[in-house]
N, C-alpha and C positions, 0 to 999 in steps of 0.2 A: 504494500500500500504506500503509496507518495508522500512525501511530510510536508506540510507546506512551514514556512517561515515561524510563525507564531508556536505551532509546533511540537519543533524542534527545538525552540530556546525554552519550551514550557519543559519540556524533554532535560537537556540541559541542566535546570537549574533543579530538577529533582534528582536527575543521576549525581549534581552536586552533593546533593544531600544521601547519597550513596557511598561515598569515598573516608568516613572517618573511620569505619574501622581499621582501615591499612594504615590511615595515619596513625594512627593510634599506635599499630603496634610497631612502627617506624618510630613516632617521639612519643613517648608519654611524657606525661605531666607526673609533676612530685606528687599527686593526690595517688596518681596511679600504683606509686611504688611503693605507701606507706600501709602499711601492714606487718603482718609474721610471715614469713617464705621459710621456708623446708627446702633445702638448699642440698644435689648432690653434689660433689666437685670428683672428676676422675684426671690422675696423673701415672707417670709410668710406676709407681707404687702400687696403686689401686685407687679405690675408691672411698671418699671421705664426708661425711654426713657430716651438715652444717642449718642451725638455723638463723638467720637473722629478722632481729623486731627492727622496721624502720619505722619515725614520727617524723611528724613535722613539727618544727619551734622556733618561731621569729621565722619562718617563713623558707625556714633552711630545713634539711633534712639530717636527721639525728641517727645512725643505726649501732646496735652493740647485735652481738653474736656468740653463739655458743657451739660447741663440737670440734673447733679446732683450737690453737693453741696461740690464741692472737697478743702480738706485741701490739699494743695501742690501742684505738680505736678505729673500725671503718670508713670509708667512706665515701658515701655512694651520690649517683648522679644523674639525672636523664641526659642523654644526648641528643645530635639529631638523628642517631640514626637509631638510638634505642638507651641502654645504660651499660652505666660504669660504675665498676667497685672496686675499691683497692685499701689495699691493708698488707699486713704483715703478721708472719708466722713466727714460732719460736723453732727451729728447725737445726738439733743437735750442738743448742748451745747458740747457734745465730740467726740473727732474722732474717726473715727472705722474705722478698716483696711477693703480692701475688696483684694480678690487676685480670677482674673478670669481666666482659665486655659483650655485651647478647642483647637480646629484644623481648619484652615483655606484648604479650598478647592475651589481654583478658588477665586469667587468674595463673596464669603458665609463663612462664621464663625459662630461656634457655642462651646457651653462646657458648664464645671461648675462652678459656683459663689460661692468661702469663705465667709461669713461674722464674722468677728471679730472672725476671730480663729478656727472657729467650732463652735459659740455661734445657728448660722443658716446658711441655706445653698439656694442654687436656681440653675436657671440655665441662661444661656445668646446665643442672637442669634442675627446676622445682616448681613450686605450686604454692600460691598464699593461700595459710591455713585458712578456712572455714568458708572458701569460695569454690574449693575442688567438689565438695560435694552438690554445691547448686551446678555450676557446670555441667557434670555427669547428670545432671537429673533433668537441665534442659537437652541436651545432646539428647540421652534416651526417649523425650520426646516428639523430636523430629521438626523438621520444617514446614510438613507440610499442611497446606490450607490456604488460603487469601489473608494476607497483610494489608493493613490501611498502612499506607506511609505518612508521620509528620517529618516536619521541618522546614526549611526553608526553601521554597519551591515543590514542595509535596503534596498540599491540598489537591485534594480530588484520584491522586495516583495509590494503585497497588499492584501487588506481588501476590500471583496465582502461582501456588508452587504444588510440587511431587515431588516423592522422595521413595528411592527404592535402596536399603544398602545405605551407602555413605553418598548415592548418586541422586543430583537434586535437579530435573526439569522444571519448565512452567514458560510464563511471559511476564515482563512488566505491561502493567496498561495504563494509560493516558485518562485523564479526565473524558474527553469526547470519544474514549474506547479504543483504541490505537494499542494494538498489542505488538512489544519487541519479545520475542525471544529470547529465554536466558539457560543456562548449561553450565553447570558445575559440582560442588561435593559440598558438602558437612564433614568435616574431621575435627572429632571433639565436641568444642562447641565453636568454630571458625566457619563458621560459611563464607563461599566464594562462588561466583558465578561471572560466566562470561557473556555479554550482551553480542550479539551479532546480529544483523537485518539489514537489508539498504539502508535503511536510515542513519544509522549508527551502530557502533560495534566500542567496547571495553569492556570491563572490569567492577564486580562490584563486591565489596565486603564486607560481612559485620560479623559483629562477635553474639551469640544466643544463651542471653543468660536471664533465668525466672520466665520460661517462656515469651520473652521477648527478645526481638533484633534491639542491638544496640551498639555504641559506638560504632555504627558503619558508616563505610566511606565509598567513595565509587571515583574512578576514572576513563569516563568517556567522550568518545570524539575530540579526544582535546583538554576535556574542563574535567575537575576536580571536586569533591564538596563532600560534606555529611550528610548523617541521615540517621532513621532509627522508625521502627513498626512494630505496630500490637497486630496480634492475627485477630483476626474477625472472622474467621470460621474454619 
């Protein structure tokens, strides 16, 4: 079906409103990071269980840790491209830096582990306590059903979706009924789908947590933006 002018920009600034969830798990926010994380960390040793509490105070992020054998204090950081943690070990008498560097998505964190410079390297994953079990319990729900979309450029658009497996069909549709196409998975609770049709073709993301899309973002045809929906049936 043909798009005309109006739209496509109406199109536009809803897929806008599709795109936080990638942001999301590209920068978060200090709000994001502040919690309890249940922290694994692996090196050519093994494997070392770690949790850190982070707060916010004066606007700055605060974190202490337990499991491993810390000279000082932590401390942690959003980036753009996700976060950063770096501290020091007590390791046969001397400290050794360690600097952890990964992406938080939702209630899930993962990336790569420094050790002392470059001397070795690993990797780290975990989950903030008391958010893994709503996760799992939106995941085991599924996606599927019609989504009202809010946000900015949302009024009147939703998400007609299916779900078989981790594999999630459906379309977006337009206020005057204008349905795109969309194609992608649920892993976890991360949903992602891909927009294709003459009209327009990208990306759209959000994270499914308490039965609702949230933190999603989308990048189509160009443009960028948030988003977030309640299902409606």
């Amino acid at each position: 079906m043909p798009i005309n002018t109006m739209q496509f920009r109406a199109f536009v600034a809803a897929a806008a409103v599709l795109c936080a969830g990638a942001a999301y798990a590209q920068a978060p926010t200090a709000n994001d990071l502040v919690g309890t994380w249940n922290l694994t960390l692996t090196s050519p040793q093994g494997t070392h269980p770690m949790t850190m509490d982070v707060k916010e105070d004066a606007g700055k992020l605060v974190a202490t840790a337990t499991g491993l054998p810390l000279v000082g204090t932590p401390t942690i950081a959003p980036t753009d491209s996700g976060v950063k943690i770096s501290f020091a070990i007590d390791y046969q008498g001397q400290p050794i830096d360690i600097v952890m560097t990964g992406k938080v998505t939702g209630a899930e964190i993962k990336g790569a582990v420094d050790y002392a410079g470059g001397a070795a390297s690993g990797d780290f994953s975990g989950t903030r306590a008391g958010a893994a079990a709503s996760a799992s319990t939106s995941a085991a729900a599924g996606v599927a059903g019609v989504w009202d979309i809010t946000g900015d450029g949302g009024g009147g658009w939703s998400l007609n979706l299916k779900q078989e497996g981790s594999a999630v069909t459906g379309f977006l549709k337009s206020p005057d009924g204008m349905e795109l196409p969309v194609k992608g998975s649920l892993e976890g609770n991360a949903l992602s789908l891909n927009v294709s049709s003459d009209a327009a073709s990208g990306t759209v993301k959000a994270t499914l947590e308490d039965g609702k899309l949230v933190k999603g973002n989308y990048d189509i045809a160009g443009n960028a933006g948030s988003w977030s929906a309640t299902r409606k049936s």
